[in-house]
C-alpha positions in Angstrom: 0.0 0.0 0.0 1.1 3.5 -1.1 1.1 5.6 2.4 2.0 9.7 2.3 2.8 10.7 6.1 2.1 14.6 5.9 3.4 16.8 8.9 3.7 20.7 9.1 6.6 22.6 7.8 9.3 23.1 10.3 10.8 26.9 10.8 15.0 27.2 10.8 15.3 27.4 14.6 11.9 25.9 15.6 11.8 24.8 19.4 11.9 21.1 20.7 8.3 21.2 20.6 8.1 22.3 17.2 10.6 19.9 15.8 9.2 17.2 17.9 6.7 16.1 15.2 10.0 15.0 13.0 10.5 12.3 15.3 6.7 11.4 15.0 7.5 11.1 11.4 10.7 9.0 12.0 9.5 6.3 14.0 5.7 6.1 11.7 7.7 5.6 9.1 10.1 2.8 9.7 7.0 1.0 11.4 4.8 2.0 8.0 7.7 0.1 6.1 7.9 -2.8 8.4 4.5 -3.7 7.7 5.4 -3.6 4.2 4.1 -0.8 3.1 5.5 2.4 0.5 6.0 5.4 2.5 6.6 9.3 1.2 6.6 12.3 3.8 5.6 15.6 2.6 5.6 18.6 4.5 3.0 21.3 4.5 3.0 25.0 4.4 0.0 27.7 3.6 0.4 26.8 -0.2 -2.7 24.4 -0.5 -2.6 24.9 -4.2 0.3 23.0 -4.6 -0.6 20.4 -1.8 -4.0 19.9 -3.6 -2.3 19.3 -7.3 0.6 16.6 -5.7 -2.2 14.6 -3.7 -4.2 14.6 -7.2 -1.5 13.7 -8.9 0.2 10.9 -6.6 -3.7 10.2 -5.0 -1.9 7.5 -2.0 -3.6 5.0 -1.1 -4.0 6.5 2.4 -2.2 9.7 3.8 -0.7 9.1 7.5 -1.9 12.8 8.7 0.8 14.2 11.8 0.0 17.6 10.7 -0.4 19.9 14.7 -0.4 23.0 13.0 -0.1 25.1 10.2 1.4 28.4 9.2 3.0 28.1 12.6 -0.4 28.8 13.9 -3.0 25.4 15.7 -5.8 27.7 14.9 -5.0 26.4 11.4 -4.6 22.5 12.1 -7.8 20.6 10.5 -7.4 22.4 7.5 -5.3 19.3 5.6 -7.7 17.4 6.8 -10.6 19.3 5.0 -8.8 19.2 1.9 -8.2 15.5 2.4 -12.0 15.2 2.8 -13.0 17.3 -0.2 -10.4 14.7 -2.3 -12.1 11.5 -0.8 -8.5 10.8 0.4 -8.8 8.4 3.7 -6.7 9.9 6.4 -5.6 8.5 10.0 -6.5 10.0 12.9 -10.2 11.4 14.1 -12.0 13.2 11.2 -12.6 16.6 10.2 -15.4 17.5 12.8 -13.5 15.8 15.3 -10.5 18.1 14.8 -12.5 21.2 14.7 -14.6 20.9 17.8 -11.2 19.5 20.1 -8.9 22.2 18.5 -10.9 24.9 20.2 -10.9 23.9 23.9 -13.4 26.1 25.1 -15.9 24.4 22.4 -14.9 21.0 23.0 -15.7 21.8 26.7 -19.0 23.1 26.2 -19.8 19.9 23.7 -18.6 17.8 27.3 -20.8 20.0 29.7 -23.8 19.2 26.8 -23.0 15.4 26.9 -23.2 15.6 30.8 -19.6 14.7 31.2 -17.7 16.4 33.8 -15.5 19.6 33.0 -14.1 22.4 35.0 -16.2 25.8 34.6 -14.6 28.2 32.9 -14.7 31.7 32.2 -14.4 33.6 28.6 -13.1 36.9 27.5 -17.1 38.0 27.5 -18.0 37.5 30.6 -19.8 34.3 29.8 -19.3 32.0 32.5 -20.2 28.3 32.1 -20.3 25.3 35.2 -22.0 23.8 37.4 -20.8 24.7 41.0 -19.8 27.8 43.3 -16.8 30.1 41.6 -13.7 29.1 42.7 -11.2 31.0 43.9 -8.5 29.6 41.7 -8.3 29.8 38.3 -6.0 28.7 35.2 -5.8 30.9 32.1 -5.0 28.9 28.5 -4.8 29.7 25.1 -8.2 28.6 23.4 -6.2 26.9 20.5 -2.5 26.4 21.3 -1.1 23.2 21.9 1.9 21.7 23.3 1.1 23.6 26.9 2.6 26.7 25.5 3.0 29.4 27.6 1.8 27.4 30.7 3.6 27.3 34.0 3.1 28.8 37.5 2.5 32.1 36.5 -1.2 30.9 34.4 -2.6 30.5 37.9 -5.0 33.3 38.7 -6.3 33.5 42.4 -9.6 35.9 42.0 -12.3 36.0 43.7 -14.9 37.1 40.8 -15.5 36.7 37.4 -14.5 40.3 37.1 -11.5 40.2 37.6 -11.2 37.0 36.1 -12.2 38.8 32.7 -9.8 42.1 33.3 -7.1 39.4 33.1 -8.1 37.7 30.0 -8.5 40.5 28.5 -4.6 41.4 29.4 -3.7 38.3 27.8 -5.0 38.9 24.5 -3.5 43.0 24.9 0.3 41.8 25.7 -0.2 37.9 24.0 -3.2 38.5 21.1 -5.1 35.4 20.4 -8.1 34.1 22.6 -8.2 33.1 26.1 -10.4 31.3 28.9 -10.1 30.7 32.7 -10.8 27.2 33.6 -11.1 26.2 37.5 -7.7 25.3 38.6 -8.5 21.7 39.9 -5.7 20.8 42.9 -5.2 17.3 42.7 -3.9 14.0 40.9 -3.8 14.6 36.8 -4.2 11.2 34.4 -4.0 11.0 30.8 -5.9 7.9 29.4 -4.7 7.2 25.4 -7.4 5.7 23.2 -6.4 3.3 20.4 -8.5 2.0 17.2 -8.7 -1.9 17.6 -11.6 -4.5 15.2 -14.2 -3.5 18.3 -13.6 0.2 18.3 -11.8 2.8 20.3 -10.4 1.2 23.5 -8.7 2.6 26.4 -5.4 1.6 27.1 -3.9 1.4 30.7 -4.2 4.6 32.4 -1.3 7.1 33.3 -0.8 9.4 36.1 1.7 11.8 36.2 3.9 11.8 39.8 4.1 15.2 41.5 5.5 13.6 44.7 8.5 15.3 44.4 7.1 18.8 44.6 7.6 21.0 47.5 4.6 22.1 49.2 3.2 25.1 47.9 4.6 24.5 44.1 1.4 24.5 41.6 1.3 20.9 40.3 1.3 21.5 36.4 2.3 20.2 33.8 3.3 22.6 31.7 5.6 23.4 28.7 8.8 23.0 30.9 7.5 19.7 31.8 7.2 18.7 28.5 9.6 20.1 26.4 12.4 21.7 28.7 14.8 19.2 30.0 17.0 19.6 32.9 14.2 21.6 34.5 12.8 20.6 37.6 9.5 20.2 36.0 10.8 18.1 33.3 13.1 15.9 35.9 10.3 15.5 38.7 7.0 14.6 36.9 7.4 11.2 35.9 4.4 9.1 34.8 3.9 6.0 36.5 0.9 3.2 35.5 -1.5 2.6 38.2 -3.6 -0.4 39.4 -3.9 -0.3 43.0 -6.6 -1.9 44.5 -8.0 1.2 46.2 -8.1 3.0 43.1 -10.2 0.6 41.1 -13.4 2.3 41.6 -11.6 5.5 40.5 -9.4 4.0 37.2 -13.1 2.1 36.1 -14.5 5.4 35.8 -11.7 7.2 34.4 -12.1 4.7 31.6 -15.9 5.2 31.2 -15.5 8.8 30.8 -13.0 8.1 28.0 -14.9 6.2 26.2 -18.0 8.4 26.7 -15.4 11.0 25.2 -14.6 8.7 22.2 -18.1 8.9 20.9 -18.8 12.4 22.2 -16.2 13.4 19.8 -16.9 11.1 17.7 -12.6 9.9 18.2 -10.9 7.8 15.7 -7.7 5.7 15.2 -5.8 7.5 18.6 -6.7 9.9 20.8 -5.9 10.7 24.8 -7.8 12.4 27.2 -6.6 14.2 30.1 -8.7 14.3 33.7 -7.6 16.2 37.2 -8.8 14.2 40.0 -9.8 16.8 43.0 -8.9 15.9 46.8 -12.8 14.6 46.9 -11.7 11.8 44.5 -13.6 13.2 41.6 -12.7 13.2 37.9 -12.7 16.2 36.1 -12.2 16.0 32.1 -9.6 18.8 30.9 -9.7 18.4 27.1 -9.5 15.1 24.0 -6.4 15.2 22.2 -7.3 14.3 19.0 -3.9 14.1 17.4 -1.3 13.1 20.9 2.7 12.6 20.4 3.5 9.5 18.5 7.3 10.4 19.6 9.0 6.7 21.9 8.9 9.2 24.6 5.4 11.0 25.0 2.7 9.5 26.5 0.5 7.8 23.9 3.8 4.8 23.1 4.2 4.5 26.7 0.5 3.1 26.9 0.8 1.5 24.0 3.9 -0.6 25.5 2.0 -0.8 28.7 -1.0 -2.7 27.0 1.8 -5.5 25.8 1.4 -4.0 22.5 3.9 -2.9 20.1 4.3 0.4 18.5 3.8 -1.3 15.0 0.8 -3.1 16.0 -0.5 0.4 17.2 0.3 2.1 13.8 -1.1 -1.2 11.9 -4.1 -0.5 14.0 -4.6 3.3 13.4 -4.2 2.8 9.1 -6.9 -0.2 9.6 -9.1 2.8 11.4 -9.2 4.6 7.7 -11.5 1.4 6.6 -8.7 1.0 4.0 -7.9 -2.5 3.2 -4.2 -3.2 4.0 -4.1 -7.1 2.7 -4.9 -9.0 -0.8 -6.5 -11.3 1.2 -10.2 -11.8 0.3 -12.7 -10.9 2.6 -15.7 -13.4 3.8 -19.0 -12.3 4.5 -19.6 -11.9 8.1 -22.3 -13.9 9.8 -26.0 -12.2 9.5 -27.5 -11.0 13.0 -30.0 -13.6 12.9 -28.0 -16.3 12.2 -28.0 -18.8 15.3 -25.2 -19.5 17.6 -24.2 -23.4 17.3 -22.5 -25.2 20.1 -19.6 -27.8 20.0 -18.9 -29.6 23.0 -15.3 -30.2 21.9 -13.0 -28.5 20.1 -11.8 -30.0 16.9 -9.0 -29.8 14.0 -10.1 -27.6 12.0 -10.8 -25.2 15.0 -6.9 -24.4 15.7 -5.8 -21.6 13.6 -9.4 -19.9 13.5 -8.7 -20.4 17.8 -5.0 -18.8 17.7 -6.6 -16.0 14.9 -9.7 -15.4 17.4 -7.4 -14.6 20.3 -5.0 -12.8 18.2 -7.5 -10.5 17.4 -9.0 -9.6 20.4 -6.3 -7.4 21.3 -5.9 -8.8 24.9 -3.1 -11.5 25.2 0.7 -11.6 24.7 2.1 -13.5 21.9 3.5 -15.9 24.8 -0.1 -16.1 26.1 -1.7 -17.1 22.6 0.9 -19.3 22.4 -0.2 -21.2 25.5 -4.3 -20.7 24.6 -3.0 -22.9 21.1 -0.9 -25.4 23.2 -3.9 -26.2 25.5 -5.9 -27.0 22.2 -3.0 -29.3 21.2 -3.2 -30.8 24.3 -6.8 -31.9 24.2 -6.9 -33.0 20.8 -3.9 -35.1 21.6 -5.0 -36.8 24.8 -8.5 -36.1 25.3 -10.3 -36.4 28.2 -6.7 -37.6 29.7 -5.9 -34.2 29.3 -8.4 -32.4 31.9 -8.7 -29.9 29.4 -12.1 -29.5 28.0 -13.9 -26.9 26.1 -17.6 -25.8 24.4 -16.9 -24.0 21.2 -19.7 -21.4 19.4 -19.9 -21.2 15.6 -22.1 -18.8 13.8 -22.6 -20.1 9.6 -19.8 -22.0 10.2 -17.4 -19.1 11.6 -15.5 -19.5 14.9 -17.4 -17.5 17.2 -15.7 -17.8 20.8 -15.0 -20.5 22.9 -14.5 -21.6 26.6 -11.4 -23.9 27.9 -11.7 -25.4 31.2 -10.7 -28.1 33.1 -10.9 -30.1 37.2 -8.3 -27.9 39.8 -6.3 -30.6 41.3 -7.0 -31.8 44.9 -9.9 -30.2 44.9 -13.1 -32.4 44.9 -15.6 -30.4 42.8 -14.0 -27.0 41.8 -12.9 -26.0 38.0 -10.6 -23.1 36.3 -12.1 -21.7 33.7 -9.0 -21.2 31.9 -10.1 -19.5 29.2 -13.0 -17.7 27.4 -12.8 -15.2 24.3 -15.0 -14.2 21.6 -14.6 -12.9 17.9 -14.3 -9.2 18.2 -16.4 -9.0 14.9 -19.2 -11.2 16.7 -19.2 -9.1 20.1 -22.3 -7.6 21.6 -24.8 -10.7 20.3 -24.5 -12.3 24.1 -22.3 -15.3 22.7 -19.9 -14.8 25.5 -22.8 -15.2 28.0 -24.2 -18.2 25.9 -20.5 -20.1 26.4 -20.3 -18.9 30.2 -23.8 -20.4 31.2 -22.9 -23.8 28.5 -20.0 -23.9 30.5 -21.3 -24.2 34.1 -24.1 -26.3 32.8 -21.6 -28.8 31.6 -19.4 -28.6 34.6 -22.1 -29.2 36.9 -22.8 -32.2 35.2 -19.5 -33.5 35.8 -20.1 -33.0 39.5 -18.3 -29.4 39.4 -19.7 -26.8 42.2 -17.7 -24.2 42.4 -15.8 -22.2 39.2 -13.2 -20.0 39.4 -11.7 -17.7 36.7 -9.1 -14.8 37.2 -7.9 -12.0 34.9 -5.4 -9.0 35.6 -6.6 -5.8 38.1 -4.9 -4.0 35.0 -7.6 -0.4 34.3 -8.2 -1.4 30.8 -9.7 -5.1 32.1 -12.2 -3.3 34.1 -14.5 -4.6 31.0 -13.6 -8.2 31.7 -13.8 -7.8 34.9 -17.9 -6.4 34.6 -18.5 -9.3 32.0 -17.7 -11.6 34.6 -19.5 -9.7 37.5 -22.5 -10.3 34.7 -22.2 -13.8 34.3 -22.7 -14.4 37.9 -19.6 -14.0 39.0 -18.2 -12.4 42.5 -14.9 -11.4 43.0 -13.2 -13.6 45.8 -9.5 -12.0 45.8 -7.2 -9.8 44.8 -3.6 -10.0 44.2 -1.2 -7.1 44.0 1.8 -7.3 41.4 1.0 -11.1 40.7 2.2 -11.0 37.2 4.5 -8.5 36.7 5.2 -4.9 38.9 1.6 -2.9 39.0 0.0 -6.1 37.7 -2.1 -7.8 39.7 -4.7 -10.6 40.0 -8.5 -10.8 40.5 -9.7 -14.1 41.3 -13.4 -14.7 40.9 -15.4 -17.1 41.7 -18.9 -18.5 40.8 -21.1 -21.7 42.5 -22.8 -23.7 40.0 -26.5 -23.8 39.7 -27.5 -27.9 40.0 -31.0 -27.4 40.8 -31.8 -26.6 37.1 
């Protein structure tokens, strides 16, 4: 596939943050060409004319689209992705509206407040005030459109007391700054970015990042602002690590961190990658700060980290956001996906010619490690080379003859009547039609017949398994245990456990 990665124009003497995007385009690239795919890279300036006639001309198959800015202004940053639109040129990333509406913070915030997810209040250069609770005293005054935290450090904290003064101040920026300004309710606590990533069952969130401020005096404004991101050897950029959480006590917290994200995802109608950024006040309550429609790509920016974090590769990531154009990215013929009304059909064993569609099936979901796939395909091996010797048994669903999901399960040794349910999954393409119920309640039904009464099942305390987690919680489920740092550092288990139903 023919891919154009187009990024803005870089000044002579551009900052880090600037030049940062080249790296975006370095590492795109070599994964773009690993996957096999033709790469160009094109920079973009104000001359659209001449963009217009080369994409006409060269019309890629799809255009990779890093482009922050243009002109050197943000203001101007959806506008390649207009003219992408009015060639009928897919493009990565969120679409036009998408860019429009999250460029402009103070609209995207007033599309958040509309959606009845939680924002700051805020303040504009009119007077207009929008929110939700008693003014507070602290405030934080931003750009409307720049990026990048520009300009933001201690001194962007305004302590006032009304919206009067907040305005006289605003209005100061825009006299010794131009541009447009707002006030947004400084919110003292815990900050968190969540990065969303394209996948075959939508946007989903990866594992949630919060930035450590513990090594902040007391007193010192806990930002992160452009010296934190861009400035190094500052104490900002030294002392503001981020650090992936899963503790047990903040379960309840991380769950609905990852709800709001997705509620932002199809707010914003998000697409391919995106991150959204939350302050967490002293009462333990989220606050939504903006959706980054277009984060760093760059190894050392946030969006990679999570993407590594998930067990995921970079390359899988960028596979993942070209897939999100709807592009085809393989010769390999399609086959008609099963019809809605077609019935699920249940296999008491698994068979032959059910082993690659299995390793493909788990593969897809997104979920396991190549090692763990590895071992979801050995256990199949197993039983189809021993049998019931094995203790390895399994209830497979096929829709028109597809591989829908499947359960593997199996006797816990010394135990008189309990069973691991080693493993459950279900096609990504096939999710939502209850088949992973279906196999859960096929599953208890068969091991009470074999004299099973109690099941238990465990997954990771990981944020993004929180949906796992709930599926289980759904099928009957209760969660019996929890261990911290069980499979690797800041990975823990949940052990869950369900009594089977006999009297049926």
């Amino acid at each position: 596939m023919r891919v154009l990665i187009l990024h803005q124009a870089i000044p002579h003497g551009a900052d880090l943050a600037e030049r940062d995007v080249l790296v975006q385009v370095r590492v795109v690239r070599e994964a773009l060409q690993s996957l096999g795919h033709g790469v160009r890279v094109r920079p973009c300036t104000l001359d659209l004319a001449s963009l217009r006639g080369e994409l006409e001309l060269a019309r890629p198959d799809v255009v990779f689209n890093l482009v922050e800015s243009l002109g050197g202004s943000d203001r101007l940053s959806f506008v390649v992705a207009g003219l992408l639109d009015i060639l009928q040129l897919p493009y990565t990333g969120s679409p036009l509206t998408a860019l429009m509406t999250t460029s402009h913070k103070p609209t995207g915030k007033r599309l958040l407040m509309q959606a009845g997810l939680p924002t700051p209040p805020w303040i504009e250069a009119d007077g207009s005030a929008f929110g939700s609770f008693a003014l507070p005293a602290r405030w934080i005054v931003k750009n409307a459109w720049d990026h990048a935290s520009l300009g933001l450090d201690e001194h962007s904290l305004l302590d006032a007391a009304d919206a009067a003064a907040v305005v006289q101040r605003l209005r100061r920026q825009h006299a010794e700054h131009g541009g447009e300004w707002f006030a947004e309710a400084y919110i003292d606590g815990r900050e968190f970015n969540l990065s969303l990533l394209d996948s075959e069952r939508g946007m989903t969130v990866l594992p949630p990042a919060e930035i450590d401020f513990s090594a902040f005096p007391d007193g010192k404004p806990r930002l992160v602002g452009y010296r934190a991101k861009w400035v190094e050897g500052s104490f900002e950029f030294d002392h503001t690590p981020r650090q992936f959480v899963s503790a047990p006590q903040d379960t309840s917290l991380l769950d609905e961190l990852i709800e709001w994200a997705r509620q932002c995802g199809r707010t914003f109608n998000l697409r391919g990658y995106a991150r959204v950024d939350f302050r967490v006040d002293a009462a333990g309550h989220p606050w939504i700060l903006e959706a980054n429609t277009n984060p760093c790509l760059s190894p050392d920016a946030g969006f990679a980290a999570a993407v590594k974090q998930a067990g995921l590769s970079f390359t899988e990531a960028v596979r993942r956001i070209v897939a999100a154009t709807g592009v085809s990215t393989s010769s390999t013929p399609t086959t008609t996906a099963p019809a809605d009304n077609d019935p699920v059909l249940l296999l008491d064993d698994v068979q032959p010619r059910h082993r690659l569609p299995l390793k493909q099936l788990v593969e897809d979901t997104g979920f396991f490690t190549e090692e763990e796939v590895g071992i979801a395909v050995e256990l199949v091996d197993e039983r189809l080379a021993k049998g019931d010797a094995s203790e390895y048994f399994f209830v497979m669903a096929e829709i028109a003859g597809k591989l829908a999901g499947y359960t593997c399960f199996g006797p816990i040794a010394g135990s008189d009547a309990s069973y691991d349910l080693y493993w459950i999954a279900v096609d990504p393409t096939l999710q939502r039609r209850g088949i992973g119920k279906i196999l859960m309640n096929e599953t208890a039904r068969r091991i009470g017949l074999m004299g099973g009464k109690r099941i238990y099942i465990d997954t990771s305390l990981r944020p993004d398994y929180a949906p796992t987690r709930a599926f289980y919680i759904r099928c009957g489920f209760t969660l019996d245990a929890g261990l911290e740092d069980f499979y690797r550092p800041g990975d823990g288990k949940a052990i869950f456990v369900r009594v089977v139903d006999t009297s049926a």
